[in-house]
N, C-alpha and C positions, 0 to 999 in steps of 0.2 A: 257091397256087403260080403260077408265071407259065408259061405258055403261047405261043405265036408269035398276035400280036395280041390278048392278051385276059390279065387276069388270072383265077385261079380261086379264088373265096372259099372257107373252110370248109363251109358249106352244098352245094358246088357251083355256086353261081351262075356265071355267066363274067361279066366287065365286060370288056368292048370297050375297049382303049386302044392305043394307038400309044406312048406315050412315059411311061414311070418312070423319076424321076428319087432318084438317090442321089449325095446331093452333102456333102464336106464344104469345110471351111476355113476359117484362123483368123476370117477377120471375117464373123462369120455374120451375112447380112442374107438378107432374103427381097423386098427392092425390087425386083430384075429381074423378079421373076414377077408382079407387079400393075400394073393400072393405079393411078392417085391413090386412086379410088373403092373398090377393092379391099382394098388397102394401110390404108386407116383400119378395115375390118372386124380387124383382126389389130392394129394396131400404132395404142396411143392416142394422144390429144394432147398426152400427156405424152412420147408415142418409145418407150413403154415397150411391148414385146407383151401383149397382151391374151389368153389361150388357154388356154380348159379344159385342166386338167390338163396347162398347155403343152404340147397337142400338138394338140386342135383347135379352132375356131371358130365357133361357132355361124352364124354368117354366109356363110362359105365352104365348101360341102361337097364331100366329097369331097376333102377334103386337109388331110392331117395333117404334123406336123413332129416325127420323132424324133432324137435325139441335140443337141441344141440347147439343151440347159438343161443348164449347167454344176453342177457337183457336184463334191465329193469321191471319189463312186464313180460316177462317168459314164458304166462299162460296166453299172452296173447298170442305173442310174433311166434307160439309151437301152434296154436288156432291156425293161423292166415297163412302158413308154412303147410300144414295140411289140408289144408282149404286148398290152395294152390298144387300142391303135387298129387292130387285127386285128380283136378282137371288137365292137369300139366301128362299125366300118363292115361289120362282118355282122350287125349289132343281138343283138348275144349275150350286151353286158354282165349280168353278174346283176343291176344297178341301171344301166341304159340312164340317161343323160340327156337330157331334154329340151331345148329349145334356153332356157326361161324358165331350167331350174337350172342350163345353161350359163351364162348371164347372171349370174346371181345369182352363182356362183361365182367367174368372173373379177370380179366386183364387189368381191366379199370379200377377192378377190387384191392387186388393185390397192390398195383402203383399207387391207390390211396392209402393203405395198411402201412408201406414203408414208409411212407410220409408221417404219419401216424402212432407212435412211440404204443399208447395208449390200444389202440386197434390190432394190436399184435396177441392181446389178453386172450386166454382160452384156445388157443393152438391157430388164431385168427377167423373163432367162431363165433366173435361178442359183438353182438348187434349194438350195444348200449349208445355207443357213440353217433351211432348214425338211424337210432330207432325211426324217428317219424320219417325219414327217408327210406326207411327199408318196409316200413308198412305201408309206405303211399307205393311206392315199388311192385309190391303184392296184388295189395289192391287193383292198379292197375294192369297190369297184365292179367287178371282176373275177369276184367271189365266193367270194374264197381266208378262208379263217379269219383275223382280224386279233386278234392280242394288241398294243394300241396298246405305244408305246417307252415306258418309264417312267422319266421325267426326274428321279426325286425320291431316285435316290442318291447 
């Protein structure tokens, strides 16, 4: 919950902050808020973003990006995104990630993106194509009971 200078994590904890930003708008970029050096932590050399579970980066902490990956159901998968970077920055996940299986993750994202013509859409923040994969994703590492989508009817 937010408090007057500080927010307040589930734990309790307080974090001292002066500025939450919630921002939307058609041309989503995230370039005002980094320097160059910053800006390559998130967003690779292809242009493409780079980002656990698109919403954070191993590299940058403390700051996540919800509502930014386009979808079919975009009030959901911005739902289950901040569902998850709630408990992801109070270390609650039931399967926490490391910053290695951050890595490895967006590794995997990225070599399916270029395989992908279509998954390149939206600066490679569009969940559409791999939706019920990216909510069962959530869900699980959250700790919710996953019955994967079953593609095979």
């Amino acid at each position: 919950r937010f408090e007057p200078e500080a927010v307040v994590l589930t734990g309790g904890e307080r974090v001292p902050c002066d500025t939450v930003i919630f921002a939307t708008g058609w041309h989503q970029t995230a370039d005002a808020l980094f320097a160059e050096a910053d800006r390559s932590a998130i967003v690779g050399s292809d242009g493409l973003y780079c980002l656990h579970r698109h919403v954070v980066s191993p590299d940058v902490k403390n700051l996540g990006f919800v509502g930014s990956s386009s979808s079919f159901a975009s009030v959901l998968t911005s739902e289950l995104a901040a569902e998850w970077l709630v408990r992801y920055l109070d270390g609650q996940l039931a399967r926490q990630p490391t910053d290695a299986d951050m890595r490895r993750s967006i590794a995997d994202q990225v070599a399916w993106r270029h395989e992908r013509p279509a998954a390149k859409s939206f600066g490679g923040r569009c969940v559409a194509p791999f939706h019920f994969r990216y909510a069962d994703a959530i869900l699980d590492d959250i700790g919710a009971k996953v019955t994967p989508f079953n593609t095979s009817w």
